[in-house]
N, C-alpha and C positions, 0 to 999 in steps of 0.2 A: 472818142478814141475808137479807131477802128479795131477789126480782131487781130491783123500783124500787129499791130504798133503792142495790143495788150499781150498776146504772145511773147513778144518783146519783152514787156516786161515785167511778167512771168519768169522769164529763164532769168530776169536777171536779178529777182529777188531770191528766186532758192538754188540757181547756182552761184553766180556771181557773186553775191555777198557775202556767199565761203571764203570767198580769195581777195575781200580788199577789208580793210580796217576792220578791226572786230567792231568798234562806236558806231563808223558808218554802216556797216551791214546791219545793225539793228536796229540803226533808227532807220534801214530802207526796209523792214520787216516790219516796225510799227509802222511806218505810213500805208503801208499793203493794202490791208482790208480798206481803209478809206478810200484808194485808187482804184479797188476793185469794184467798188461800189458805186463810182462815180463813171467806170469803163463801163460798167454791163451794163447796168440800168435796167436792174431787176432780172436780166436775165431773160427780157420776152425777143432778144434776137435769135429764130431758132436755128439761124446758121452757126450760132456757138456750137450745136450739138454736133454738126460731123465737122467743124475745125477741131476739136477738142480732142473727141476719140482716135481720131488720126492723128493727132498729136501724143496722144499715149503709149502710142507704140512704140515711141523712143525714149521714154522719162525714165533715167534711173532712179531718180531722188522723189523715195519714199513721199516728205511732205508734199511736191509740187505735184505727185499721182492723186493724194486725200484732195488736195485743195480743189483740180480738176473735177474730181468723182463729187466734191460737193457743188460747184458748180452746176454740171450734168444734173444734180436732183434737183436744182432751184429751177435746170429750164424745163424739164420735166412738165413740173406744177405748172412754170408760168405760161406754158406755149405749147399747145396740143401739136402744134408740125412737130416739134422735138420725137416724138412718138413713132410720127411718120419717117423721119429720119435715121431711129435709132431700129425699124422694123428693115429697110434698106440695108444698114451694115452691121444687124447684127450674126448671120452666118461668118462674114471677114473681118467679123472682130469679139471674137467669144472668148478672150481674156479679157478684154479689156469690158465687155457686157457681162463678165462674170465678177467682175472687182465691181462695178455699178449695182448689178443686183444686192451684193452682199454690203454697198452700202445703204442702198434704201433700206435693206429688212434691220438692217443693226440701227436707223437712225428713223424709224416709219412715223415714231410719233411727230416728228417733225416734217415729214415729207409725204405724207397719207393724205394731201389734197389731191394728191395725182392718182388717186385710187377713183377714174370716171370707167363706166363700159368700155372704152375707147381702151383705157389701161391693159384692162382686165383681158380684153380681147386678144391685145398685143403680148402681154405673158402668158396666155392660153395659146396663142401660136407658137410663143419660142419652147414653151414646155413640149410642142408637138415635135418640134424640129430634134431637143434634148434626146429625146424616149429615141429618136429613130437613128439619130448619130450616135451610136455608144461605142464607136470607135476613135474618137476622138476623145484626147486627155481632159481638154479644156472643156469639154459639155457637163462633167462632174459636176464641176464648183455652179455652171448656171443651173442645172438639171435642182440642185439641191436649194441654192434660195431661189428661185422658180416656185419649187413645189410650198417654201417658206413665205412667200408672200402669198401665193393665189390661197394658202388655208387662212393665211389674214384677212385676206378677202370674203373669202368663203363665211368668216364669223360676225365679220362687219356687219353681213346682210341675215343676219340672224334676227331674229324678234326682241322689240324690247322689252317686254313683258314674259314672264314665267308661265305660260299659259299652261305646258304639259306640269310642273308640278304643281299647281292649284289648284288644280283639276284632279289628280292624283290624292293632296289632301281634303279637296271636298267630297271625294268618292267615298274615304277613309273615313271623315269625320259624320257622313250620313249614312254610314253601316252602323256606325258607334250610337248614332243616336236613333237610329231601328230599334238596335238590340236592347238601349235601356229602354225605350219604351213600350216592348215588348216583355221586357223582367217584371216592368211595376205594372203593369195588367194583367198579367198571370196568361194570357195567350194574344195571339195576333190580329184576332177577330175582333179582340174587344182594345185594341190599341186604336191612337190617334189616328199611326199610317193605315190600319184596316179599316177603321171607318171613316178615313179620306177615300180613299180604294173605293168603299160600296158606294160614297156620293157620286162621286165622274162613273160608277158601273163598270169598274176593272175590279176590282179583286176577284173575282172566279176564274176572269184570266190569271191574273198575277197567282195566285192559289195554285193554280192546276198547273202552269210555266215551272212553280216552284216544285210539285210534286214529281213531274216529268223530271226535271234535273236530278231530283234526287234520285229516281227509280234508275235513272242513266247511270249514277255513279257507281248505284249498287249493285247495278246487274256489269258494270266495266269492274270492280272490284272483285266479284265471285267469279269471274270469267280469267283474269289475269290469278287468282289464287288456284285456279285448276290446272288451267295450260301453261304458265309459267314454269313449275317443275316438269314437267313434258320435256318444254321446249329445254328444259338445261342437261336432262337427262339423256337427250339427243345429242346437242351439241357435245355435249362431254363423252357421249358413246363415240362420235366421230372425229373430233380433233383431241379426246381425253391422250390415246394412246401416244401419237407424237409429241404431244407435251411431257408427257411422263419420259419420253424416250431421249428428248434435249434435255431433263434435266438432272435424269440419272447418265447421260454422256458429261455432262458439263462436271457434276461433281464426280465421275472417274478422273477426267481429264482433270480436276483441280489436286486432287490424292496425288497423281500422278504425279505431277509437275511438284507437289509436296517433299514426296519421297525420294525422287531424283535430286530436285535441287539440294536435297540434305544428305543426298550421297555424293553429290558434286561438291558440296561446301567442304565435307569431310576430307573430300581426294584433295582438293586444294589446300587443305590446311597441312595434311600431312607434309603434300610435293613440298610447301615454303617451307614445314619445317624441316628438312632434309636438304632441303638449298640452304638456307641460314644457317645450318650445322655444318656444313661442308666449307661455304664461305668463312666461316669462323676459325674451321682448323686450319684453312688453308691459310689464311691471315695471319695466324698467331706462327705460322710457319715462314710465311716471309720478312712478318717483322722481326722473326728472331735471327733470320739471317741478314737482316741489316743491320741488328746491334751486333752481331756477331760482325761482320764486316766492318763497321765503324771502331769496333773499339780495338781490333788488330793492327788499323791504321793508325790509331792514338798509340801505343805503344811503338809498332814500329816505326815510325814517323812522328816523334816528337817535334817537328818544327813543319808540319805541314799545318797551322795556321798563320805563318805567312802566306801562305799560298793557296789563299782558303776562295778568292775571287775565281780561282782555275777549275777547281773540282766542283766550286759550286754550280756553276755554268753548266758544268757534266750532270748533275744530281736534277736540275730544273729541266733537262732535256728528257733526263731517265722518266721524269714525273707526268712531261708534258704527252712521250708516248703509252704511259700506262694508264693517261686520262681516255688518250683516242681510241685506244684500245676498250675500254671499259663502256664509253657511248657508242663507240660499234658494237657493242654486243646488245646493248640497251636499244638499239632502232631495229634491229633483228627483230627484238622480241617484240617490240610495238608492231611491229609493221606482220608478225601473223609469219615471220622465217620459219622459227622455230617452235615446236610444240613443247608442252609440258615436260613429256620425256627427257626431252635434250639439255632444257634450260639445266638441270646440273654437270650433264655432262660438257657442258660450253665453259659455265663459269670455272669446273675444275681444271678443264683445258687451258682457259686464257689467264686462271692463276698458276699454272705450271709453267706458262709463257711468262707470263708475269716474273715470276720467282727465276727462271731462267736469266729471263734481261737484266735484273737484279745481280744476278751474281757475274754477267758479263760486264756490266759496270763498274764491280764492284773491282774486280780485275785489271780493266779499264785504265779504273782510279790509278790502282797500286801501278801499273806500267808508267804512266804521268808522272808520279812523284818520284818514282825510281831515276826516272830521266832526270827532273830537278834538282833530287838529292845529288847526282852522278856528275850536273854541272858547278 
């Protein structure tokens, strides 16, 4: 089977099986992978690689993008032109070279035969190409598994042997066994390693190597115990003062901002409660004049619940302007209109308005019923 004819029929196992028989769309889903296997044949034509990728740039459908991408890694492995091919398009196709990358590093244990020079080489150049386009969206996703395989790379050709830490414990364990054989001889001269030393005619070297080190440490000892205090004495003579000076600013500046904000808290708690006092009486002043007004109407208007549909109309209109009234005064204040100052003098204003409209309704009313009483 050629690559049209398998393209073919590609689109028509993950689109078209969407849209005929659910039975038959999955038995053309199980026979798939067998007809895949028997189309590619292995995967060593490596003209699949740039039919495939140019074919990606049209694929909505999630599955037939995976099945693609693992394709793409089998030709990889099985056919170094693949390589060649994908180093050719991969600047005018760095989506679709980025959904490739990220599936080789998510799937390597299975697709890390393609990890030759040759590989290595070709995501060493697209890593170059990554670093230097970072104006571009799509260099992200390669730039990142990019940098994710070539450290798999990088560890692969690591040693298979621990040579730096056994090396490290024979260093450790032939100090160890110095020093005890230096305990149970009572000095070094009369130890195993000192009379190894005098056979081969090193130890006066090794002796005197060991002496020198020592005299080194203790003349660098006595030398950083004199000059050390100097040098802090100095430092702190000339950067002592500016530090001292940031840190008695910092804690003014922290006092400060102390004392204010709890004179600010205070002012603020007063002003609400002097607003919340004012709103309160003026509340109890307009609900009294609407019982006052409601229960006038009951008495003189005994039969105005017939006609309760009429005034009620009126009463949800009185309500609906004392709501807009109320959220205009509330976006004022959000929005920085008015200051602390005013917020009482506003709400006492738009409850006088308030209690005004209140009683213009209320009159309103009575002219309404008077009319109906009259007919």
């Amino acid at each position: 089977m050629d690559l049209n004819n398998f393209c073919t029929l590609q689109d028509t196992v993950f689109q078209v099986s969407t849209q005929i028989n659910k039975e038959f769309g999955k038995q053309l889903r199980d026979a798939y992978p067998r007809l895949k296997v028997i189309s590619l044949a292995g995967c060593k034509n490596h003209e699949i690689f740039p039919t495939l990728m140019e074919k990606m740039k049209h694929m909505s459908v999630a599955e037939q993008v995976d099945d693609c991408l693992d394709i793409l890694s089998q030709c990889l492995v099985a056919t170094p032109a693949a390589k060649v091919h994908w180093h050719k398009l991969y600047t005018s196709h760095l989506t679709q070279s980025g959904l490739l990358l990220q599936h080789l590093n998510r799937n390597w244990n299975q697709f890390k035969a393609a990890a030759t020079p040759d590989f290595e080489e070709t995501l060493q150049a697209f890593q170059d190409y990554n670093i230097s386009a970072t104006h571009k969206e799509e260099v992200v996703l390669c730039r990142e598994e990019c940098g994710a395989i070539l450290s798999k790379l990088s560890k692969g050709r690591g040693a298979w042997f621990p040579w730096k830490t056994l090396s490290f414990f024979l260093l450790v364990g032939t100090a160890a066994i110095i020093n005890l054989d230096v305990q149970k001889n009572g000095e070094f001269g009369r130890s195993h390693t000192g009379h190894f030393l005098k056979d081969i005619g090193q130890y006066n070297r090794v002796v005197g190597a060991y002496a020198q080190g020592n005299q080194l440490c203790l003349q660098g000892y006595q030398w950083s115990e004199k000059n050390i205090p100097v040098y802090y004495s100095q430092a702190r003579k000339v950067v002592g003062p500016t530090l001292d000076t940031v840190v008695d600013n910092t804690k003014a500046a922290g006092a400060f901002m102390q004392v204010k904000g709890g004179e600010a808290y205070v002012k603020l708690s007063e002003m609400s409660g002097d607003v919340y006092s004012t709103m309160q009486v003026k509340g109890g002043e307009v609900s009294v004049k609407l019982r006052e007004g409601f229960t006038f109407l009951q008495e003189q208007y005994p039969g105005v619940k017939k006609n309760a549909d009429v005034y009620l109309r009126s009463v949800q209109e009185l309500l609906r302007e004392l709501s807009t009234r109320v959220v205009a005064g509330c976006q004022d204040l959000a929005a920085g209109k008015v200051d602390w100052n005013a917020v009482k003098v506003g709400l006492v204003k738009k409850l006088e308005e308030t209690q005004g409209a209140v009683v213009k309704g209320i009159h309103w009313a009575r002219q309404q019923i008077d009319q109906l009483v009259k007919q």
